[in-house]
Predicted model as a PDB file, atoms N, CA, C, CB and O in Angstrom, pLDDT in the B-factor column:
MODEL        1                                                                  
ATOM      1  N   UNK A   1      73.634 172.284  59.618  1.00 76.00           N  
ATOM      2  CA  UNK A   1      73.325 171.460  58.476  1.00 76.00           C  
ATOM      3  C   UNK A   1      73.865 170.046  58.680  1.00 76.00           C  
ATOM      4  CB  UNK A   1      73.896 172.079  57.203  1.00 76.00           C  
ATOM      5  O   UNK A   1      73.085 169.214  58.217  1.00 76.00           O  
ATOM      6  N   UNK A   2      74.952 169.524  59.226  1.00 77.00           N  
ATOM      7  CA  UNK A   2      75.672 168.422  59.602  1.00 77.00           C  
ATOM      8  C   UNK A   2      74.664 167.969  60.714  1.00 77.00           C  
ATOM      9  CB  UNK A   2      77.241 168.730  60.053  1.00 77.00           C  
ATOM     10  O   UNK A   2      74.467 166.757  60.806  1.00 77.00           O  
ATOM     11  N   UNK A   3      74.162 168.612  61.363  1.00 77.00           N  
ATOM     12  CA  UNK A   3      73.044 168.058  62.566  1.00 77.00           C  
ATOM     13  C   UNK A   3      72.229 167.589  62.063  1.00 77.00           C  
ATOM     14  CB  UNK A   3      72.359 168.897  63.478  1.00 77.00           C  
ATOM     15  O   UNK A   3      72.016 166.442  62.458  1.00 77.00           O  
ATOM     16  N   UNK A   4      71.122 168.208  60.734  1.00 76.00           N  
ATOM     17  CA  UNK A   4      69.901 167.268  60.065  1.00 76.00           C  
ATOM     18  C   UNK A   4      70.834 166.656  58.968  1.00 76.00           C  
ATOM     19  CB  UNK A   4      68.340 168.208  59.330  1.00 76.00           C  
ATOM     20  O   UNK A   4      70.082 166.180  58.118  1.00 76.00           O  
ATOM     21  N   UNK A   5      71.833 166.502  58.693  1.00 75.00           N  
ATOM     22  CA  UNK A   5      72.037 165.420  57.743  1.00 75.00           C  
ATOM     23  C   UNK A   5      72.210 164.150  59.038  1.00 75.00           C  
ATOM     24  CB  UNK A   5      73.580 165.742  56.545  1.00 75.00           C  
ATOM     25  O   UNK A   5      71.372 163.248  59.043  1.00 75.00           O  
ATOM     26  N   UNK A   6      73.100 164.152  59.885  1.00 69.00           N  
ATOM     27  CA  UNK A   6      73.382 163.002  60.873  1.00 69.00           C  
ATOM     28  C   UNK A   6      71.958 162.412  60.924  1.00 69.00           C  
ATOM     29  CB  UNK A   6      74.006 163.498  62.458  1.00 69.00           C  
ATOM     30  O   UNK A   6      71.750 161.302  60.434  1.00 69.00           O  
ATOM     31  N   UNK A   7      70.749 163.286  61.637  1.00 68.00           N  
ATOM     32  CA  UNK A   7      70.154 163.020  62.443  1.00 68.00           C  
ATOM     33  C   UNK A   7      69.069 162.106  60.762  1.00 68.00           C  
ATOM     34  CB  UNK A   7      69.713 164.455  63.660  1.00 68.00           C  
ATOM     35  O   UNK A   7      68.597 160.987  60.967  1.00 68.00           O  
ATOM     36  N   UNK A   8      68.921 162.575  59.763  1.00 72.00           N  
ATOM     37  CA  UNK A   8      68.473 161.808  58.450  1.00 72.00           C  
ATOM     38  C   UNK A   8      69.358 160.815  58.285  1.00 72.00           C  
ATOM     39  CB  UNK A   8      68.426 162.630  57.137  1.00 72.00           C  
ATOM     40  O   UNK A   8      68.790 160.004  57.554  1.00 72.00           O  
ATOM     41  N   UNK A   9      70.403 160.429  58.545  1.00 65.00           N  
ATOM     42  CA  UNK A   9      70.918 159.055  58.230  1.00 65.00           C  
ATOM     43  C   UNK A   9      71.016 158.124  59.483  1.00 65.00           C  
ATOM     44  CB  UNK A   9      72.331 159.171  57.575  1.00 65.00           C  
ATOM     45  O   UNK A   9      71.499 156.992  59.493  1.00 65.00           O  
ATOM     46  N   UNK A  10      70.739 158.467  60.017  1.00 63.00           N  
ATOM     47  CA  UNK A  10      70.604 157.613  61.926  1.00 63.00           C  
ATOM     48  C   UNK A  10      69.011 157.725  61.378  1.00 63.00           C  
ATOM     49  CB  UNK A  10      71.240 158.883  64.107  1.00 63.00           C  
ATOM     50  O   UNK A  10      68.975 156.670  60.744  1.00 63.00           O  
ATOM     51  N   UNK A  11      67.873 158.229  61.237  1.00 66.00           N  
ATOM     52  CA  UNK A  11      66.894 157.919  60.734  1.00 66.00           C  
ATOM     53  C   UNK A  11      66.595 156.752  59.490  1.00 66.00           C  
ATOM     54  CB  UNK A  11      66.616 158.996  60.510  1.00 66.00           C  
ATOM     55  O   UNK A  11      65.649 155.965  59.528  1.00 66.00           O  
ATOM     56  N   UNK A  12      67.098 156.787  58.944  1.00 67.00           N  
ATOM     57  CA  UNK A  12      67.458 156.322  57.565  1.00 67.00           C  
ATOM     58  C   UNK A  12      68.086 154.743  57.877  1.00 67.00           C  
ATOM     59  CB  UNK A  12      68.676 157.481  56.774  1.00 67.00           C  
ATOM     60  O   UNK A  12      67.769 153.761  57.206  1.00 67.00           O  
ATOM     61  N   UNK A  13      68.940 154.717  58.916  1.00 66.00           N  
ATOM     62  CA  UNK A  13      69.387 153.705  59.140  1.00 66.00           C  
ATOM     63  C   UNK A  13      68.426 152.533  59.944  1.00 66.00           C  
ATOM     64  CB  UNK A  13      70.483 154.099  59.705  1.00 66.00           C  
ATOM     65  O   UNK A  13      68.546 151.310  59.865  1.00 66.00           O  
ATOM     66  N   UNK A  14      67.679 153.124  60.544  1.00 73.00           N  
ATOM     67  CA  UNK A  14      66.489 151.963  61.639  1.00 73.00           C  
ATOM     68  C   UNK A  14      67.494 151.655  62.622  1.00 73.00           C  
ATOM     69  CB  UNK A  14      65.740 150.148  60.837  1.00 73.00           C  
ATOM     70  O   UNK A  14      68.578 152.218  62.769  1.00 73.00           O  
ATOM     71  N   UNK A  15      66.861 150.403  63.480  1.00 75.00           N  
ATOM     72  CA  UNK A  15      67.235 150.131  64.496  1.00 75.00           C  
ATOM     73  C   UNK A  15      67.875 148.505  64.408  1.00 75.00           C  
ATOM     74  CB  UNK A  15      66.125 150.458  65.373  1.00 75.00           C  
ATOM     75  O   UNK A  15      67.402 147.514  63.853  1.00 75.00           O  
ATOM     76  N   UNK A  16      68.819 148.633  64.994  1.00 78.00           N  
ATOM     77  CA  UNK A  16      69.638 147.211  64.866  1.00 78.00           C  
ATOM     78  C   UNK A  16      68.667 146.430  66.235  1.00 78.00           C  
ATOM     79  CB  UNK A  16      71.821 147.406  65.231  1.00 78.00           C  
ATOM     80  O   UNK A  16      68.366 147.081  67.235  1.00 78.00           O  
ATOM     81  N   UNK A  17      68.386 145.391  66.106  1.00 79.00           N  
ATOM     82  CA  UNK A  17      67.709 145.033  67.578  1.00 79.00           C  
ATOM     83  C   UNK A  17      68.908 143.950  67.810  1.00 79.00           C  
ATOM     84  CB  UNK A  17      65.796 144.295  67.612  1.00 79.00           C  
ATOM     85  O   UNK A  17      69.775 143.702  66.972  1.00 79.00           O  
ATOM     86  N   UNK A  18      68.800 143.355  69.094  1.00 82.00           N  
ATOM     87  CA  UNK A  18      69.711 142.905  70.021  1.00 82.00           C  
ATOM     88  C   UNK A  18      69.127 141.424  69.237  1.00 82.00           C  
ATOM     89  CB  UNK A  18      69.538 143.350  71.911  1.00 82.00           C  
ATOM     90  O   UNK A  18      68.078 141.440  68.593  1.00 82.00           O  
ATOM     91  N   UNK A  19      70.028 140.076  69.409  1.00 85.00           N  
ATOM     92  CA  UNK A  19      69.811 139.061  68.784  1.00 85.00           C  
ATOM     93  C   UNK A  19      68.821 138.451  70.049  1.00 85.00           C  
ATOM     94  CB  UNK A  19      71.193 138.293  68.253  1.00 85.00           C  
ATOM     95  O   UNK A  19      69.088 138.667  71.232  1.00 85.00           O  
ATOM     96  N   UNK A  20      67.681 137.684  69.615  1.00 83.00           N  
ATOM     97  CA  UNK A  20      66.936 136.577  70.816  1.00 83.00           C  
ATOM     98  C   UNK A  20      67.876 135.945  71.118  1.00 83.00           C  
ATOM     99  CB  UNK A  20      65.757 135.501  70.453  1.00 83.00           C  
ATOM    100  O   UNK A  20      68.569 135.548  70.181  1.00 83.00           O  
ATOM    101  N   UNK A  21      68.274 135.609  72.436  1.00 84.00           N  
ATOM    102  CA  UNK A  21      68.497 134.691  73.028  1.00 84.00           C  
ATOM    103  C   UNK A  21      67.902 133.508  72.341  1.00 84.00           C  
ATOM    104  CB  UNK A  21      68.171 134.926  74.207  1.00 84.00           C  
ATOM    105  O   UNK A  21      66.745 133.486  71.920  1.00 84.00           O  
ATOM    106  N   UNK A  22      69.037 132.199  72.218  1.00 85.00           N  
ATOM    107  CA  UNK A  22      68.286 130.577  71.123  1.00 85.00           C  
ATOM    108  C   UNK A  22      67.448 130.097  71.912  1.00 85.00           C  
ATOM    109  CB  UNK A  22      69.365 129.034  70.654  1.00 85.00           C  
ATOM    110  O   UNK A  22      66.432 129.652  71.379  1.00 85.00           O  
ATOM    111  N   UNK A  23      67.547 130.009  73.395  1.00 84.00           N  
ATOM    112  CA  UNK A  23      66.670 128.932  74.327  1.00 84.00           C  
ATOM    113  C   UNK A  23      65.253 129.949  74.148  1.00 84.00           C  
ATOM    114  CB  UNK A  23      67.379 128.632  76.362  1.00 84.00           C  
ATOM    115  O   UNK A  23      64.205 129.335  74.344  1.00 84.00           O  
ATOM    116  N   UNK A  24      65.149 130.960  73.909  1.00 84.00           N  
ATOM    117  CA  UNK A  24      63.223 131.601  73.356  1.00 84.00           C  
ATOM    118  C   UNK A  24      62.906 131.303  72.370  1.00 84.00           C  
ATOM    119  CB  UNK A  24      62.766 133.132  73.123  1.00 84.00           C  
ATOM    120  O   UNK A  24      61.701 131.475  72.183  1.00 84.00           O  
ATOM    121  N   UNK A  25      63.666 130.735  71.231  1.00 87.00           N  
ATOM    122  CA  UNK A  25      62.965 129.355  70.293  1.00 87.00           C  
ATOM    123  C   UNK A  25      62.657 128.452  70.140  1.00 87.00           C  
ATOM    124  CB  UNK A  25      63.104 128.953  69.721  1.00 87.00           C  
ATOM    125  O   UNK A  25      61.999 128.016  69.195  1.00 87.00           O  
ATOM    126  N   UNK A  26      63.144 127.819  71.233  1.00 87.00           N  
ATOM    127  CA  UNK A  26      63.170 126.642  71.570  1.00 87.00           C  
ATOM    128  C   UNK A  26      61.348 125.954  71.732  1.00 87.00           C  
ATOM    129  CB  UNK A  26      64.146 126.706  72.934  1.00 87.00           C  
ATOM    130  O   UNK A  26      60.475 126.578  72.336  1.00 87.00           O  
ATOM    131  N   UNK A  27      61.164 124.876  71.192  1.00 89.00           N  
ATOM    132  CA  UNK A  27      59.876 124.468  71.645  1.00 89.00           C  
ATOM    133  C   UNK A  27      59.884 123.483  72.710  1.00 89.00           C  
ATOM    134  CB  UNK A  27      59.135 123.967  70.585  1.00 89.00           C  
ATOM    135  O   UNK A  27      60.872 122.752  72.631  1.00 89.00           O  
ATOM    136  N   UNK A  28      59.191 123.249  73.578  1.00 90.00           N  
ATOM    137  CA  UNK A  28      59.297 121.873  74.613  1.00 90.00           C  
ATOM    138  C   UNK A  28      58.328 120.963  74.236  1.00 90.00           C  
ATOM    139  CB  UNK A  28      59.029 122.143  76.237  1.00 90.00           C  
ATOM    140  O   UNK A  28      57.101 121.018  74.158  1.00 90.00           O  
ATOM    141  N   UNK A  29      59.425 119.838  73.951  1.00 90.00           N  
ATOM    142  CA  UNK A  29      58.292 118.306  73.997  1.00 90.00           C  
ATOM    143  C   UNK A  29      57.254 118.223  75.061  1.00 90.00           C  
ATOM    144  CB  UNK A  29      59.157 116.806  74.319  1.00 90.00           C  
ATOM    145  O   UNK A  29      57.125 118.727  76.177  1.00 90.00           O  
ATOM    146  N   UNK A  30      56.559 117.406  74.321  1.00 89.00           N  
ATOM    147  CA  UNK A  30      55.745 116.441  75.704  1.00 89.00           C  
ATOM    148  C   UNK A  30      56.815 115.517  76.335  1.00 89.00           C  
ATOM    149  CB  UNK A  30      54.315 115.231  75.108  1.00 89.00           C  
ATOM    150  O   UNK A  30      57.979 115.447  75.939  1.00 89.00           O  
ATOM    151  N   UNK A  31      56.232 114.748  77.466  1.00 87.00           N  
ATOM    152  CA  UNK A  31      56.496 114.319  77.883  1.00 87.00           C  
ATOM    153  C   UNK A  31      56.952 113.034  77.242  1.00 87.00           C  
ATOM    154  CB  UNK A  31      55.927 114.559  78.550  1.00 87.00           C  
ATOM    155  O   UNK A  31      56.667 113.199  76.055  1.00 87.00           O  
ATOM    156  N   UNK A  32      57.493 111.871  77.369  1.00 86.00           N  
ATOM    157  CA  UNK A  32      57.407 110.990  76.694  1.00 86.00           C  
ATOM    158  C   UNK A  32      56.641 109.877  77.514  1.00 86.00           C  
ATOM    159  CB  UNK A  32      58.632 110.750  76.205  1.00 86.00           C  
ATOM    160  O   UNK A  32      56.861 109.803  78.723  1.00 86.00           O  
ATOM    161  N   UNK A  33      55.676 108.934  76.863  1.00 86.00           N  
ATOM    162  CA  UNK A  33      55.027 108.158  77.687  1.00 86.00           C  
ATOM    163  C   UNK A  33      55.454 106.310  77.643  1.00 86.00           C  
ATOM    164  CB  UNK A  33      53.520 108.527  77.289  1.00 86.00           C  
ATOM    165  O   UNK A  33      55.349 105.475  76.745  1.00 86.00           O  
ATOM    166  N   UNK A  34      55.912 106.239  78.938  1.00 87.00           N  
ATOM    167  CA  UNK A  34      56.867 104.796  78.843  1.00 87.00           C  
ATOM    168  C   UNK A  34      55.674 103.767  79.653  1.00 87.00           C  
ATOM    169  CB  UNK A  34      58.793 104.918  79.927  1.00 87.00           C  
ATOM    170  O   UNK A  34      55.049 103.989  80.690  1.00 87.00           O  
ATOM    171  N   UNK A  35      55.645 102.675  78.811  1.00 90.00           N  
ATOM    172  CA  UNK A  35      54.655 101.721  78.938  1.00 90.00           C  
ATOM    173  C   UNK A  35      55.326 101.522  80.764  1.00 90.00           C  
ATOM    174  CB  UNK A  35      54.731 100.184  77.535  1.00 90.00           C  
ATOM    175  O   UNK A  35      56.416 101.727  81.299  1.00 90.00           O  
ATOM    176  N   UNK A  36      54.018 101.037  81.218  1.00 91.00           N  
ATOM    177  CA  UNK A  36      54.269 100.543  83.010  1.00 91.00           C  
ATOM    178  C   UNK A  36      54.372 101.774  83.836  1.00 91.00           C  
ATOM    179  CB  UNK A  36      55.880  99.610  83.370  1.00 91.00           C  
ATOM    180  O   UNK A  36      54.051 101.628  85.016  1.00 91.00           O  
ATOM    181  N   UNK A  37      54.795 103.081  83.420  1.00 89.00           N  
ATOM    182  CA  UNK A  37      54.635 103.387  84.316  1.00 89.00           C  
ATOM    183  C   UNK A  37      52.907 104.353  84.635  1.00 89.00           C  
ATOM    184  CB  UNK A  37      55.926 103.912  84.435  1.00 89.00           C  
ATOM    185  O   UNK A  37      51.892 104.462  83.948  1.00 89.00           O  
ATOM    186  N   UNK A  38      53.351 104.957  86.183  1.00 92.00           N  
ATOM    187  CA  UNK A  38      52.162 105.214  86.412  1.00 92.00           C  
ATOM    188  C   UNK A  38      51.438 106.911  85.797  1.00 92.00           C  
ATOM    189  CB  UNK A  38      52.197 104.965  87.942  1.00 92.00           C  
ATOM    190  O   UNK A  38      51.682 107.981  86.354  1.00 92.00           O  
ATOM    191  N   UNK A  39      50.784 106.791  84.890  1.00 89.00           N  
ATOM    192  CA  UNK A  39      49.666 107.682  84.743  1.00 89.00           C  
ATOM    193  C   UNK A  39      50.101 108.983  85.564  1.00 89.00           C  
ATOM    194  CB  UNK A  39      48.259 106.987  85.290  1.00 89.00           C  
ATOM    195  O   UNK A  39      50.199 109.946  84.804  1.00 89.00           O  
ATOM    196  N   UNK A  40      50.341 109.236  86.665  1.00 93.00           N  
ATOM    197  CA  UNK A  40      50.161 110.589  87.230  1.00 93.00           C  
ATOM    198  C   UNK A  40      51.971 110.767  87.217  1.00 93.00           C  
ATOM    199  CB  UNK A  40      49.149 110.667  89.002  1.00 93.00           C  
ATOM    200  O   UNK A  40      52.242 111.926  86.902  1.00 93.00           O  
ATOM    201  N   UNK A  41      53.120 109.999  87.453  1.00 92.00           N  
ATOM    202  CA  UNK A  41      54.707 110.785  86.358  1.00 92.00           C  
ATOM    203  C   UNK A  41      54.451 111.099  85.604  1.00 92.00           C  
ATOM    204  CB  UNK A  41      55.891 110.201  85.736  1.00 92.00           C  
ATOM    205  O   UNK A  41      54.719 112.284  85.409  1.00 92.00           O  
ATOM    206  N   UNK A  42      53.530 110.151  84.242  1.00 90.00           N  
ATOM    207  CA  UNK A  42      53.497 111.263  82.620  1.00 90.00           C  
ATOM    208  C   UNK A  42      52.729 112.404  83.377  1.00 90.00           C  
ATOM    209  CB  UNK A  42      52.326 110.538  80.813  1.00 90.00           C  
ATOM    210  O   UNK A  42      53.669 113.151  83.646  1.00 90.00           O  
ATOM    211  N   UNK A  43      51.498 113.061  83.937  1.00 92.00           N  
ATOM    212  CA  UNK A  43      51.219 114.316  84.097  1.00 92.00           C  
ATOM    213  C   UNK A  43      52.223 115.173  85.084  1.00 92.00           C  
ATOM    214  CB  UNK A  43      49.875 114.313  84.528  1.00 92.00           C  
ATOM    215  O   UNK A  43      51.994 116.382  85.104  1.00 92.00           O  
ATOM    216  N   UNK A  44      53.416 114.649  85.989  1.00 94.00           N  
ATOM    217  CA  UNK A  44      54.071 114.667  86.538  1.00 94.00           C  
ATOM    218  C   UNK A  44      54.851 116.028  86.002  1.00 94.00           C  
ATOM    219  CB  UNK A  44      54.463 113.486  86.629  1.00 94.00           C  
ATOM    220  O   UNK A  44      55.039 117.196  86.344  1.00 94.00           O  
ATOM    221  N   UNK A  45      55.201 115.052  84.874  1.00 93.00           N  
ATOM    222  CA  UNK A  45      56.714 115.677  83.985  1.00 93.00           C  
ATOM    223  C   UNK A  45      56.147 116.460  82.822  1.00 93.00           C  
ATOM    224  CB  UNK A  45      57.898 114.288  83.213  1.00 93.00           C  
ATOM    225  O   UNK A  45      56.879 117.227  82.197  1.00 93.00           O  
ATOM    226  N   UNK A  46      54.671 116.273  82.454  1.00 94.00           N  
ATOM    227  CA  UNK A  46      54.171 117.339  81.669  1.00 94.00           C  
ATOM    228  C   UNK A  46      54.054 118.897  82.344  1.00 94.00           C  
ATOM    229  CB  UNK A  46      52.818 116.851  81.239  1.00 94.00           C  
ATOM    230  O   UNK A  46      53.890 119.993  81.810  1.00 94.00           O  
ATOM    231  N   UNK A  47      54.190 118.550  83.551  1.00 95.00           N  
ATOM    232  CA  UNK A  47      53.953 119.934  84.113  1.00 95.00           C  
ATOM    233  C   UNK A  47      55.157 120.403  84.292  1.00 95.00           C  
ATOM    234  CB  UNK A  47      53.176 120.049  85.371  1.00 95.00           C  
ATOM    235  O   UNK A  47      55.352 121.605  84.114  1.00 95.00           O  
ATOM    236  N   UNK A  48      56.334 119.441  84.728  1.00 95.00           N  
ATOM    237  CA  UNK A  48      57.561 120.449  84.392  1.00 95.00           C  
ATOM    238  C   UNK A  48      57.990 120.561  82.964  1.00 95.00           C  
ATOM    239  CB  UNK A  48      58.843 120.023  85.145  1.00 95.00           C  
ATOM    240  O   UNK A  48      59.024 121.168  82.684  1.00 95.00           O  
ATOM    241  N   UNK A  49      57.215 119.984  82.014  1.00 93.00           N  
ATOM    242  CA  UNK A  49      57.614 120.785  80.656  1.00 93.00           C  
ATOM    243  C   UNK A  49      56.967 121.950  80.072  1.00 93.00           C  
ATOM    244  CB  UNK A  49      57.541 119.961  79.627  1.00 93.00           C  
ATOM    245  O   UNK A  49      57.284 122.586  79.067  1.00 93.00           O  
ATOM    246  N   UNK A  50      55.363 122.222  81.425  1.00 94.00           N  
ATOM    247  CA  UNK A  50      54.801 123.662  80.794  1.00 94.00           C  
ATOM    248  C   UNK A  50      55.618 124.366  81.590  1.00 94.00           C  
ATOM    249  CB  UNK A  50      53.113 124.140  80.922  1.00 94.00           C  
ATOM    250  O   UNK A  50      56.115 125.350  81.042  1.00 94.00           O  
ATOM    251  N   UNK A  51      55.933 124.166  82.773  1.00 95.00           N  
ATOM    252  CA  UNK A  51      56.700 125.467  83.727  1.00 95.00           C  
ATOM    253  C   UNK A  51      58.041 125.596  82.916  1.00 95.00           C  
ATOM    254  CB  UNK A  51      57.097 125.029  85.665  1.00 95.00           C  
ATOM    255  O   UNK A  51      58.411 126.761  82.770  1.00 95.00           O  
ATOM    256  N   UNK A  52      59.196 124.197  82.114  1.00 94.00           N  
ATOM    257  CA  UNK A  52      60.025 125.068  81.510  1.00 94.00           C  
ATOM    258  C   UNK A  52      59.257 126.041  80.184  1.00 94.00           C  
ATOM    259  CB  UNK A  52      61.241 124.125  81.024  1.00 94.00           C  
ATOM    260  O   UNK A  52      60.010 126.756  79.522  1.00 94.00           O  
ATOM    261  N   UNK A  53      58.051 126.024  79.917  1.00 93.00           N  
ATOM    262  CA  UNK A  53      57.487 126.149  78.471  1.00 93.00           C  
ATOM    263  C   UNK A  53      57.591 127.791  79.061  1.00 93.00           C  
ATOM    264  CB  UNK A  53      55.684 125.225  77.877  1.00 93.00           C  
ATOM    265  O   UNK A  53      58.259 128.717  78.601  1.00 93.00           O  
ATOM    266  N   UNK A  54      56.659 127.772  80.266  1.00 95.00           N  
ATOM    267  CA  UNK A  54      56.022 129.167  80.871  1.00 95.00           C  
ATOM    268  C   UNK A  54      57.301 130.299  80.987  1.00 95.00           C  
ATOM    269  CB  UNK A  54      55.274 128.854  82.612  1.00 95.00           C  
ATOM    270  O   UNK A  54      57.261 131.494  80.695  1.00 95.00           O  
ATOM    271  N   UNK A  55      58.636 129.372  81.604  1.00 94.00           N  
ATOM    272  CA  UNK A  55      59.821 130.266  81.864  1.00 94.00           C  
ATOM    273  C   UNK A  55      60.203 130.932  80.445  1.00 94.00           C  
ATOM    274  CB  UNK A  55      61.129 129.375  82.519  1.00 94.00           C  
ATOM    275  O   UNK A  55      60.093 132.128  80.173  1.00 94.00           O  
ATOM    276  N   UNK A  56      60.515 130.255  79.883  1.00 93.00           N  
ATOM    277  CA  UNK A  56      60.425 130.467  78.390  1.00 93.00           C  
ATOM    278  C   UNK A  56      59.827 131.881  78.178  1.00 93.00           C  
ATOM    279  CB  UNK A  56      59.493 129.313  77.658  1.00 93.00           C  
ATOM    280  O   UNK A  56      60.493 132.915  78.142  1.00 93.00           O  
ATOM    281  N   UNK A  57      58.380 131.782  78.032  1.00 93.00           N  
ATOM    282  CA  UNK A  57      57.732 132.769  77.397  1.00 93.00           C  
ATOM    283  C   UNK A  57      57.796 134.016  78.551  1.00 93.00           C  
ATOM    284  CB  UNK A  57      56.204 132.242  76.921  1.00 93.00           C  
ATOM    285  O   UNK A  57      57.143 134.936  78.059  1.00 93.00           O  
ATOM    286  N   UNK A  58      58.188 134.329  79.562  1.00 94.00           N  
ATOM    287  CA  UNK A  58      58.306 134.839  80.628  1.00 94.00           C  
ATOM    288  C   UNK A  58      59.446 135.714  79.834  1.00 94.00           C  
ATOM    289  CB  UNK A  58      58.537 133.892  81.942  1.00 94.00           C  
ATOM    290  O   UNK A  58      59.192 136.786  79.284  1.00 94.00           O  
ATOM    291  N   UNK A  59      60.787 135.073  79.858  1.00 92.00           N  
ATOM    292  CA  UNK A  59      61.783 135.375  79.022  1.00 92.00           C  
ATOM    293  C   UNK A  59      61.366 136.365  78.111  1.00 92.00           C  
ATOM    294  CB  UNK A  59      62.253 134.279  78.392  1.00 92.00           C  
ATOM    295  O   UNK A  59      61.729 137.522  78.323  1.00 92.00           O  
ATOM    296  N   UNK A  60      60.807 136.160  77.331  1.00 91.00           N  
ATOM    297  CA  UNK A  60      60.506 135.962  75.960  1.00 91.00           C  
ATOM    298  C   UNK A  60      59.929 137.857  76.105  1.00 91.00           C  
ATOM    299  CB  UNK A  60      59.149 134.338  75.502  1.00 91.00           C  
ATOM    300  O   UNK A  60      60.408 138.827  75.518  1.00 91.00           O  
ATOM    301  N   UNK A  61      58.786 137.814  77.088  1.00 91.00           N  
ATOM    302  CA  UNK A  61      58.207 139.217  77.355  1.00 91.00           C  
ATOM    303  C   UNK A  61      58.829 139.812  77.713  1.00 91.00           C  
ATOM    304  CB  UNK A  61      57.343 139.476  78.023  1.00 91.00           C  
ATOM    305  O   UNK A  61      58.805 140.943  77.228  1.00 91.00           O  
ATOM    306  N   UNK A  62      59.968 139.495  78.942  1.00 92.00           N  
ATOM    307  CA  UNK A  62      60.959 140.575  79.671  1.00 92.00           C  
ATOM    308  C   UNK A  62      61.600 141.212  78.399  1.00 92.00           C  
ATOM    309  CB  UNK A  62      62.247 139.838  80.808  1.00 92.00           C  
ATOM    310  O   UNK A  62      61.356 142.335  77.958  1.00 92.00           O  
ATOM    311  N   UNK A  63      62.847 139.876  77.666  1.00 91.00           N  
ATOM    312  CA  UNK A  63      63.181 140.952  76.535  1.00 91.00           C  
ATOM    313  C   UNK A  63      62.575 141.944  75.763  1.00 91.00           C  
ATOM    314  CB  UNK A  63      63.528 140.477  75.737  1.00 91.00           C  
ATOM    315  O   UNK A  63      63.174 142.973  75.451  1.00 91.00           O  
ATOM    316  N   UNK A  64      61.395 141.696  75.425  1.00 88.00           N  
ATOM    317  CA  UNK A  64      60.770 142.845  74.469  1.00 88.00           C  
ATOM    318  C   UNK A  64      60.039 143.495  75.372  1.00 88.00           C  
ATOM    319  CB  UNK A  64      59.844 142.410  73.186  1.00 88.00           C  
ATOM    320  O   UNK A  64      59.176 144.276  74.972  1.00 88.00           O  
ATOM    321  N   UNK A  65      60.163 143.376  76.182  1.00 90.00           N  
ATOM    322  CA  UNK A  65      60.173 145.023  77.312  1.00 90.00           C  
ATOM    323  C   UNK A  65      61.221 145.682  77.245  1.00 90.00           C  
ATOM    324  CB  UNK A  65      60.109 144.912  78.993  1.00 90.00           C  
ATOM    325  O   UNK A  65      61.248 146.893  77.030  1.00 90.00           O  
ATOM    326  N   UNK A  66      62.363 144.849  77.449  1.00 90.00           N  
ATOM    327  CA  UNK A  66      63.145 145.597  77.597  1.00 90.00           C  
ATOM    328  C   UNK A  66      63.963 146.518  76.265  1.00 90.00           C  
ATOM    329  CB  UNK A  66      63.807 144.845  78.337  1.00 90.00           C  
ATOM    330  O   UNK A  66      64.752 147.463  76.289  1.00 90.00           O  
ATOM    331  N   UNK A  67      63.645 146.113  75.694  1.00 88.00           N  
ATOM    332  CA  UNK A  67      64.092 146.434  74.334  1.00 88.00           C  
ATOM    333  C   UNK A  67      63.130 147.980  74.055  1.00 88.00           C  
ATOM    334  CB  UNK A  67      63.693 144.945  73.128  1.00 88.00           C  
ATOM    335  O   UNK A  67      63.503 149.150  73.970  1.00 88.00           O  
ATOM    336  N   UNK A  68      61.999 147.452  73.982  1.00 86.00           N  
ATOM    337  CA  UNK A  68      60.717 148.275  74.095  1.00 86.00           C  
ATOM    338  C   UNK A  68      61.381 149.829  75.478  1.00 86.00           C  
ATOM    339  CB  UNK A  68      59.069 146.825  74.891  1.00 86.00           C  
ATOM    340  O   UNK A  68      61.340 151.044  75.287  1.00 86.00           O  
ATOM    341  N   UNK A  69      61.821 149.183  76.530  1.00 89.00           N  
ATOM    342  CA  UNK A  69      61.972 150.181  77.236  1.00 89.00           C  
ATOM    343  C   UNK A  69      63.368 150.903  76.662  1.00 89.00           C  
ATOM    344  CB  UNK A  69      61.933 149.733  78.695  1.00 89.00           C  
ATOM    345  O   UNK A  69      63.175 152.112  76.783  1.00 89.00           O  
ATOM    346  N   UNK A  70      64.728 150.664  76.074  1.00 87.00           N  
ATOM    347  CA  UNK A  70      65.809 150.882  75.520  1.00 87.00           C  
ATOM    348  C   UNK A  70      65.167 152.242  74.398  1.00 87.00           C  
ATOM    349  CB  UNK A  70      66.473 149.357  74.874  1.00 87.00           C  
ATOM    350  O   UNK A  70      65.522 153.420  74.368  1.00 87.00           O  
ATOM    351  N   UNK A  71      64.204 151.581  73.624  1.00 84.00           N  
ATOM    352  CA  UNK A  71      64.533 152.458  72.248  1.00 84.00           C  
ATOM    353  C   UNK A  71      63.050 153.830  72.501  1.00 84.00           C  
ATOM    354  CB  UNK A  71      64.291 151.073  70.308  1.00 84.00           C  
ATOM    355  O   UNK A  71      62.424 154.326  71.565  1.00 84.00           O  
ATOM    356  N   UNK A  72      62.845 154.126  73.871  1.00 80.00           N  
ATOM    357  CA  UNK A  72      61.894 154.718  74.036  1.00 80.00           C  
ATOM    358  C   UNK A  72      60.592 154.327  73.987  1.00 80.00           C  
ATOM    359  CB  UNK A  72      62.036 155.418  73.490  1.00 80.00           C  
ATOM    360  O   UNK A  72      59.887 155.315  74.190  1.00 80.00           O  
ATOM    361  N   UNK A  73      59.886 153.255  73.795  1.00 62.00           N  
ATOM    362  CA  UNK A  73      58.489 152.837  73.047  1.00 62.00           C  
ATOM    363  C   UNK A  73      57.458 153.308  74.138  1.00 62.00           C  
ATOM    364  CB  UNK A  73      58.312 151.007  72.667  1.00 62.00           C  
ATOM    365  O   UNK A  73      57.936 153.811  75.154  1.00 62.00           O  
ATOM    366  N   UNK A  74      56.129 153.199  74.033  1.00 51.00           N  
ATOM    367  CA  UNK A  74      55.308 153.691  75.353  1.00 51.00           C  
ATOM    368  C   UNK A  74      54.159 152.359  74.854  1.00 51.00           C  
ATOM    369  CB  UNK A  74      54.581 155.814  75.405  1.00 51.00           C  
ATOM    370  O   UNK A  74      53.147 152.136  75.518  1.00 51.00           O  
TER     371      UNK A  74                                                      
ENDMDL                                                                          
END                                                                             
């Protein structure tokens, strides 16, 4: 009887999930565009702000895999 009461309040209770990491909220600017210079730095540095954007969301899936893989999920 102590076994289905435990196992009804560990039910009852849900699941605490692990906190996000802050940098997977994070949004990334554009680039900023400075008069004089040349046209292909601003697309330059836009692309290292999608690859930090991409790492990001990369992140973002591993955790909720992994989480996903922790609490059993299929």
């Amino acid at each position: 009887m102590n076994n289905a009461a435990t196992a009804k309040g560990q039910a009852q209770a849900g699941v605490l999930l692990p906190a996000l990491p802050d940098d997977l909220r994070k949004q990334e600017p554009h680039a900023p565009i400075v008069e004089g210079q040349p046209v292909i730095s601003v697309l330059a540095r836009e692309r290292q702000a999608l690859d930090r954007a991409n790492g990001r969301q990369q992140r973002t899936v591993e955790f909720y895999d992994d989480i996903q893989k922790r609490l059993g999920a299929r």
